[in-house]
C-alpha angles and dihedrals in degrees: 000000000000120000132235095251093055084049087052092041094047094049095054094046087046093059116100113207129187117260115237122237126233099268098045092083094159088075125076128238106219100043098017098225125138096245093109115138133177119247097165141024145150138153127270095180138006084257102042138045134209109224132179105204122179133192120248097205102036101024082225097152118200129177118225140180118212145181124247092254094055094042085052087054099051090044083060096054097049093048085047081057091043092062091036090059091042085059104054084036084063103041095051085043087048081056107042083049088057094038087054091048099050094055088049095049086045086042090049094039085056095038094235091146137049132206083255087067093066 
């Protein structure tokens, strides 16, 4: 009998991903998902960059250089996550915030607190 873990195991090895270019920094290497971020990074030249970059998902580490275009091009794409994740921040704030209202409308319209328990 195989167990569940081997089942897991063979179906991850037996994914095949895309490899990212050279330019595609914001995919990984090893697992080939999009959760690269920058740790490092500093300029060798006035046309290339050194960057660290590590996986989120996987912790792989490489270490690139880069031309200015290309390191445009990843800065973008991290700005474009960054709003991305500002986004989905607000909207479950939005609805914590709701959600805290409404128990202290429902705890007011029963009278289950006073003003002593402020």
């Amino acid at each position: 009998m195989t167990s569940p873990d081997a089942n897991w195991l063979s179906r991850v090895l037996g994914r095949r991903r895309p490899r990212p270019v050279d330019d595609d920094l914001h995919a990984c290497a090893a697992c080939g998902l999009d959760f690269v971020n920058p740790v490092d990074w500093e300029p060798v030249t006035p046309e290339a960059w050194w960057m660290r970059l590590r996986c989120g998902e996987c912790e792989v580490y490489r270490e690139v250089t880069v031309t200015n275009a290309v390191a445009e091009r990843f800065d973008l794409e991290l700005d474009r996550r960054a709003v991305s994740i500002h986004r989905a921040l607000a909207k479950l704030d939005r609805e914590r915030m709701v959600e805290q209202v409404e128990a202290l409308i429902g705890a007011l319209r029963y009278d289950l607190i006073e003003p002593a328990d402020f």
